[in-house]
Structure formats: structure tokens, C-alpha cells
C-alpha positions in Angstrom: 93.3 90.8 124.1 95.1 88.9 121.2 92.6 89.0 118.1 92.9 91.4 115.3 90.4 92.4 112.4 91.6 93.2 108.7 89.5 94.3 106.5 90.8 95.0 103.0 88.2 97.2 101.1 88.1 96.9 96.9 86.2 97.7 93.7 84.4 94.4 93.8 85.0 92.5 97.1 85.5 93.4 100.6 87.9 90.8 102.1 87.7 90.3 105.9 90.4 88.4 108.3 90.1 88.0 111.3 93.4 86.4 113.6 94.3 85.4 116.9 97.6 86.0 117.9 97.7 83.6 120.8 95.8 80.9 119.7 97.3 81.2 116.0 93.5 80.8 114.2 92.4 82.5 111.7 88.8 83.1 110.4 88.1 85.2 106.7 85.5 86.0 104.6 85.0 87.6 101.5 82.0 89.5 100.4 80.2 92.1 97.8 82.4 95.5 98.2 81.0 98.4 100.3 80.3 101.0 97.2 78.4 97.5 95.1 76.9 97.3 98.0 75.4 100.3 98.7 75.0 101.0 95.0 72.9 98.5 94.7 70.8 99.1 97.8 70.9 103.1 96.5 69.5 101.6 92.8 66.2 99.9 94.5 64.7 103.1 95.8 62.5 104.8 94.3 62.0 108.5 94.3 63.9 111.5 94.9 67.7 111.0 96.9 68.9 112.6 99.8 72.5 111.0 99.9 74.8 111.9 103.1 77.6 110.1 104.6 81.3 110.5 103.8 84.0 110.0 100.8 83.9 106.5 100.0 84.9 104.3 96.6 83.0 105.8 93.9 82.3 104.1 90.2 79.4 102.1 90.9 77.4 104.6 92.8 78.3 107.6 90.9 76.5 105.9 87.9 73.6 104.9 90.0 73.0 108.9 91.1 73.8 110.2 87.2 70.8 107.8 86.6 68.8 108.6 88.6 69.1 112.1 88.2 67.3 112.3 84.7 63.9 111.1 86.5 64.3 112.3 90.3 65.8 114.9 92.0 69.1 114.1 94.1 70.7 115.8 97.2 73.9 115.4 98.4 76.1 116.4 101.4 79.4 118.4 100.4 81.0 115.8 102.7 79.5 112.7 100.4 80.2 114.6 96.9 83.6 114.1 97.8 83.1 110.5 96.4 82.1 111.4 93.8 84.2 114.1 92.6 86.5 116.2 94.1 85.6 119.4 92.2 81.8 120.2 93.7 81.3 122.2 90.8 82.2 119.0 88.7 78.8 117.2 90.9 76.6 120.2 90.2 77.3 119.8 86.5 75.4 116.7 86.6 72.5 118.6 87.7 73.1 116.8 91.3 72.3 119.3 94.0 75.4 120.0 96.9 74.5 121.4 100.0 76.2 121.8 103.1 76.3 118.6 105.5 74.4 120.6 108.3 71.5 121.3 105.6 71.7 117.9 104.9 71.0 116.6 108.3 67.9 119.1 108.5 66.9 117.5 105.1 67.2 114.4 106.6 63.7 115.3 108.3 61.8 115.5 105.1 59.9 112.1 104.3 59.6 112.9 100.6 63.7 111.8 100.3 64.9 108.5 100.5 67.9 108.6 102.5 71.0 106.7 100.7 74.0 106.9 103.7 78.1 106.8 101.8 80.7 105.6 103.8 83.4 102.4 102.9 82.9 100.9 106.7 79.8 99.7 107.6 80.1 98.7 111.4 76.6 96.6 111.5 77.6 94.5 108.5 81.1 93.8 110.0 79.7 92.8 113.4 77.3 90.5 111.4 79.9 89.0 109.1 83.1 88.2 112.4 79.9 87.0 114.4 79.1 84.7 112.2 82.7 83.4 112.5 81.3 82.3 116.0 83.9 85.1 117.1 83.5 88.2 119.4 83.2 91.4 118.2 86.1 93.6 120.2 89.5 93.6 118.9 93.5 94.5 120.1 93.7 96.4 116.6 91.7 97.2 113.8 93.1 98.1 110.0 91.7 98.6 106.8 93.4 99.5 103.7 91.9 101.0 100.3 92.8 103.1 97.5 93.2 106.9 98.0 94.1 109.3 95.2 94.1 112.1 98.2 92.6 115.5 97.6 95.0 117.2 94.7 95.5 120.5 94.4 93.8 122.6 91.6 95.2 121.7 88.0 97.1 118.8 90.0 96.8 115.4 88.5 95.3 112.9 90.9 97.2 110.1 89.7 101.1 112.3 90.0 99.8 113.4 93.5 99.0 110.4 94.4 102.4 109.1 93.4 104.5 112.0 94.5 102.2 111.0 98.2 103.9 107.3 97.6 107.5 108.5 96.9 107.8 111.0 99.6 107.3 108.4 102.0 109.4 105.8 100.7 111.9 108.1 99.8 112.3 108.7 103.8 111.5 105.0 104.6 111.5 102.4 101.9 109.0 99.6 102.7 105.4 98.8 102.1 104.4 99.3 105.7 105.3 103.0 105.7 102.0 103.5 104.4 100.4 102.3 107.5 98.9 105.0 109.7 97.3 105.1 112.8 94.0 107.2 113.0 95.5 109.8 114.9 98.0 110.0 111.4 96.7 109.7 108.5 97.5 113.0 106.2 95.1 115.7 105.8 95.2 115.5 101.7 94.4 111.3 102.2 90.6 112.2 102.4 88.9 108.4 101.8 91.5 107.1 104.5 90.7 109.8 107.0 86.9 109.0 106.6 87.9 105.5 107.0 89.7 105.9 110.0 87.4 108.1 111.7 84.3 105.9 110.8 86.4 103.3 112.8 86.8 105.1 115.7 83.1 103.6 116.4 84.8 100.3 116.4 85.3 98.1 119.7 89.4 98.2 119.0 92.2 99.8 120.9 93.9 100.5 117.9 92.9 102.2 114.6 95.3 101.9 111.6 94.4 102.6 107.9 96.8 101.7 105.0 96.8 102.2 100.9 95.6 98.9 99.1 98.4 98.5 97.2 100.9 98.9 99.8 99.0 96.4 101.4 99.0 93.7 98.7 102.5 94.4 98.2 103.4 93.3 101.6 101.0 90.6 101.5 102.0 88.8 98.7 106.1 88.7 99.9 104.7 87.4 103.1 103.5 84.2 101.0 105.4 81.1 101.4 106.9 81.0 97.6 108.6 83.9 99.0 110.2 82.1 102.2 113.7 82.7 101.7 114.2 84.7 98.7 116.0 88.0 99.0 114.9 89.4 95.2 111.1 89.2 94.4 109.0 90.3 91.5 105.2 91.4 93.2 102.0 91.5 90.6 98.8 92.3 92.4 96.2 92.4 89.7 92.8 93.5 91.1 89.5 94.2 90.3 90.3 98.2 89.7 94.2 98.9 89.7 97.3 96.4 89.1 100.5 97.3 90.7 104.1 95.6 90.4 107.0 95.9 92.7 110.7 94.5 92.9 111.7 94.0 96.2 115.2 93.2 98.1 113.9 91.4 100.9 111.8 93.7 102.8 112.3 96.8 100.9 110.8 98.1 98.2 113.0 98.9 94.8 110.6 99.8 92.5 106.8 99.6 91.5 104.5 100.5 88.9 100.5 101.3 89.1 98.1 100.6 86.4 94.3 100.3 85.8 93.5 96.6 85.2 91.3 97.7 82.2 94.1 99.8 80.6 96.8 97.1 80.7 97.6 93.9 78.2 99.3 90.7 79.3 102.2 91.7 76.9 102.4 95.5 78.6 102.6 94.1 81.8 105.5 91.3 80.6 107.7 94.4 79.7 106.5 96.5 82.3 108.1 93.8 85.2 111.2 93.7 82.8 112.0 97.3 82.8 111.0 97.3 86.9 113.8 95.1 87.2 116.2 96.7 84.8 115.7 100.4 86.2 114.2 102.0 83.3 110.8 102.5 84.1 110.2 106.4 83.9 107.1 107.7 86.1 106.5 110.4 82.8 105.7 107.8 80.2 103.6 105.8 82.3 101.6 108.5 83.0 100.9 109.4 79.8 99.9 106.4 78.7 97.3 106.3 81.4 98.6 104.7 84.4 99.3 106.0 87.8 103.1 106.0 87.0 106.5 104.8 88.5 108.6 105.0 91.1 112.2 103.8 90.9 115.2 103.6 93.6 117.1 100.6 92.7 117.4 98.3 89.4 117.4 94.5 90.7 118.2 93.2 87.0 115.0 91.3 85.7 117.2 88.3 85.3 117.9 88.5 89.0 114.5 87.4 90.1 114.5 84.8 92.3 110.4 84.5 92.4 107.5 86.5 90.7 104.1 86.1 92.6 101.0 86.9 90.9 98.1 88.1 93.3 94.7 89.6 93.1 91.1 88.7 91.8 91.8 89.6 88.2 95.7 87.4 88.0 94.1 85.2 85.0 95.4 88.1 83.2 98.9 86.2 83.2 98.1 82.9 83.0 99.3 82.3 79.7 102.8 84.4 80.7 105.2 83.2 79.1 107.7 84.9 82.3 107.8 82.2 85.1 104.9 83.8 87.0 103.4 81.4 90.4 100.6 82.3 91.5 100.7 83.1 95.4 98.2 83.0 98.5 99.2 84.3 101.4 97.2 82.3 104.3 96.3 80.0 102.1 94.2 82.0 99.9 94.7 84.8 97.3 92.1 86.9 98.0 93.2 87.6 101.5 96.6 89.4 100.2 95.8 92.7 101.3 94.7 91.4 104.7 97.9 89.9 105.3 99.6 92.9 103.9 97.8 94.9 106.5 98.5 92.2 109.7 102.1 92.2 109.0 102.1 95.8 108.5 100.6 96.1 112.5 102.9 93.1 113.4 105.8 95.2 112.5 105.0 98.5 113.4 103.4 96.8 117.3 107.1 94.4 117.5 104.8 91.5 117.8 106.1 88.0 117.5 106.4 86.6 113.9 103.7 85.0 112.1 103.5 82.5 109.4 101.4 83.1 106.8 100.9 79.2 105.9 
């Protein structure tokens, strides 16, 4: 079997590719995210909530259940609070009740809740949306990448830990697809990517592999063909939810930076990919001012850049750079960045043949 299934899954779109790796075709989609999704199915019922599943992306649905907890009364596993909020004590302050996941499945008896089910794979909706490529549903290898802050320790910052989670691992192996894990490895603390992978155990694949989103877009967008050839490249993935920047020297990662999209000005990011180049991005300062921070191992020299690409749903944000910024797309289209991130990333990691991203 030769066809692989990427599924890339964001704040506001869920973006699907699908590739054959003897035939050379290709087949995507994009779509309403998972957590839109189900918030949105979650926000047409009426009544009282029983809400089970696993961690997923949260935003959208956390609102919907703060809602609807000032009229009805809402349940939730300990497994789907998780989404939620880390601290279970943080979920019962909303007046949202937590009980234990094998209570939850009793409760799941009780006709007088409406049953809301969390999780960031839906296997029925990905059957329906590769079928209706006119393609089988049963794959060599399946991978999915999203965004994981991991499960920090008490008083812990989210945001460092998930950064010190980043540096560790490029610190031992610096490039984008170090981040790629097979099911049987993804770490303990990485808590949405575990529920990932293990939801995609149910999947007709031989494989399982699960990466981080932005490692993925990374990858993805120095696989484009503006990128053919160059040995320094600038990387700007803005998305829906987070932007990240990276330098690279050809296949390795220098540097990178991790912001949210609505904390970040066009001119912020200008001298943010300056000091990326020049070394003197410090991971302190950049937390402080509210991003995810910085990781540093080589200075490339800004003037050194040979190509910046601009990625993502939200890259409007630098159209009116004044830095020579092109605007990338991997396969041909933009949106499917992180899916090419994540093919490359199992193309590497399986020694399969090269693959242009054209």
C-alpha cells in the first residue's frame, strides 16, 4: 500500500491531504476545524450537558459550556476537562461539574443529558471527507499534527514548558521532524497528542504518527519550491491561533520564535525575523511580553537570507512588509503547509524516495 493521509488540525480549519506515493497524486481538502465543529454542534442543544470524550483544542467550546452553564447544568468527564483546563479545580470554578470518566459513562444512560462527545479526530467525518475524494479509506501511514502546550507542572508556565519541551529535543536533534512521534512515542506530559494518537489507533493505517503544528508548518513551508535550492531561509507561518518564525540552514533549524497571531503587529514581527537572524532573540523577553518565547542555536545574519516565505491562513498580516516577504505554497496551496510538513516528516523518518512538493 502506497497512499498516506495528513491531516493537519487548527483553530479554524482542519486541512486534509491525502498522497499516493506510487502514482504521485494527490487529493486535499480543507474544512471547518474539529473544536468549531463540535462547538457548534454542542451550541444547538438544548438542555442540560453531559460532555465526555478526550483533551482536544479548546477556545470555542470552552465558551459554548461557560454559556451554557448559567441556564443548564453541565457534566464533564475528568478526561474531557482536560480541554478545557488543566487545573480541574479551575473547571469546577465555573460551576461545571467533573466527575470521573467511569461515572461519566454510567451517566451516559440518563436521557435527561444531551451527550456532547470531545475529541480532535473524528474517524466518521474523515472517512466521509477522503471518500469523497473517490479514494479508499486504508492507508500505509497516518499523521496528524496540532498544537500541544503538554500538561505543566504546578506553578509551571504552559508556554516555558512547552518551549523547554521544544528545546530539549532540538537540542539533541536539530530539525523540524524531531517532533514527529509515532503513537507508541509520543511523551506522557504531550496530553492532546497522546489523545490524538490513541483516537487514531481506530484508523485503517499501519502507521500512527502525531507531530506539533508548528514543527509541521515549519517543515512545510522549506519544502515549497521558492525554497529549492537555498541553503539560508527565513520561515513565517501565521495561522489562525499562533505565528511562528524560524531561520533555517538547509534542513536544520537555527532559531524560531512563537507568538499568538492576536498579540503580534506587522512591525513586531519585522524586528522579530531581524533579531532571529542576528541571534538576539532572548526566550525571557518574549515571554513576558506574551508570546510563547525563543529558542536560539545559531545567528544566520538577517542580511544573509536568501528567501523569507510567508505561510498560514492569517499571512495578510505582512502584505504590506516592507522585508522582501513571498508568499509560499507548498503543493500548490498554502493552506496545506502543515500537511506537507507532516508527509515529509514520515518521508524522512520511513527513508522513502523524495517527493516534490510542486
Amino acid at each position: 500500500m502506497s497512499r498516506f493521509l495528513m491531516v493537519d488540525i487548527g483553530a479554524g480549519t482542519m486541512d486534509v491531504l491525502c498522497y499516493d506515493m506510487e502514482t504521485d497524486l494527490h487529493y486535499k481538502a480543507v474544512v471547518k476545524s474539529p473544536v468549531q465543529y463540535v462547538a457548534e454542534k454542542a451550541s444547538t442543544i438544548s438542555g442540560d450537558l453531559l460532555v465526555t470524550g478526550c483533551e482536544m483544542g479548546g477556545g470555542p467550546i470552552t465558551k459554548v459550556l461557560q454559556d451554557r452553564v448559567k441556564t443548564n447544568e453541565v457534566v464533564i468527564s475528568a478526561s474531557a476537562a482536560a480541554t478545557l483546563h488543566h487545573n480541574v479545580e479551575k473547571v469546577r470554578s465555573w460551576n461545571i461539574s467533573v466527575i470521573e470518566d467511569n461515572k461519566a459513562e454510567k451517566l451516559r444512560q440518563n436521557k435527561s443529558y444531551s451527550l456532547v462527545t470531545l475529541a480532535d479526530l473524528e474517524p466518521d467525518r474523515l472517512k466521509q471527507i477522503v471518500e469523497g475524494f473517490g479514494v479508499a479509506f486504508s492507508f500505509e501511514a497516518v499523521a496528524i499534527c496540532a498544537q500541544d502546550h503538554g500538561v505543566a507542572p504546578p506553578e509551571v508556565s504552559h508556554l516555558d514548558f512547552r518551549h523547554n519541551m521544544f528545546r530539549a529535543r532540538l537540542e539533541e536533534m536539530p530539525f523540524p521532524h524531531a517532533l514527529l512521534y509515532r503513537d507508541d512515542e509520543v511523551p506522557e506530559m504531550m496530553n492532546r497528542l497522546s489523545s490524538i494518537a490513541q483516537t487514531a489507533r481506530g484508523l485503517p493505517a499501519n502507521e500512527i504518527y502525531v507531530m506539533d503544528s508548528g514543527m509541521a508548518a515549519i517543515l512545510g513551508a522549506s519544502m515549497d519550491i521558492l525554497a529549492k535550492k537555498k541553503e539560508r531561509i527565513f520561515i513565517l507561518d501565521v495561522a489562525t491561533s499562533h505565528t511562528v518564525g524560524a531561520a533555517m540552514i538547509g534542513d536544520e533549524i537555527a532559531g524560531f520564535f512563537e507568538y499568538h497571531t492576536s498579540d503580534i503587529s506587522l512591525a513586531r514581527l519585522e524586528s522579530l525575523l531581524r533579531a532571529l537572524g542576528d541571534g538576539k532573540l532572548e526566550h525571557r523577553q518574549i515571554l513576558e511580553e506574551g508570546g510563547h518565547g525563543a529558542f536560539m542555536r545559531k545567528a544566520i545574519g538577517f542580511g544573509n537570507a536568501e528567501v523569507i516565505i510567508a505561510t498560514g491562513p492569517k499571512r495578510r498580516l505582512v502584505e504590506k512588509s516592507s522585508l522582501p516577504i513571498v508568499f509560499g505554497a507548498p503543493f500548490g496551496d498554502n493552506m496545506m503547509t502543515g500537511t506537507v510538513g507532516l508527509l515529509e516528516a514520515v518521508r524522512r523518518r520511513k527513508g522513502l524516495k523524495p517527493i516534490v512538493y510542486l
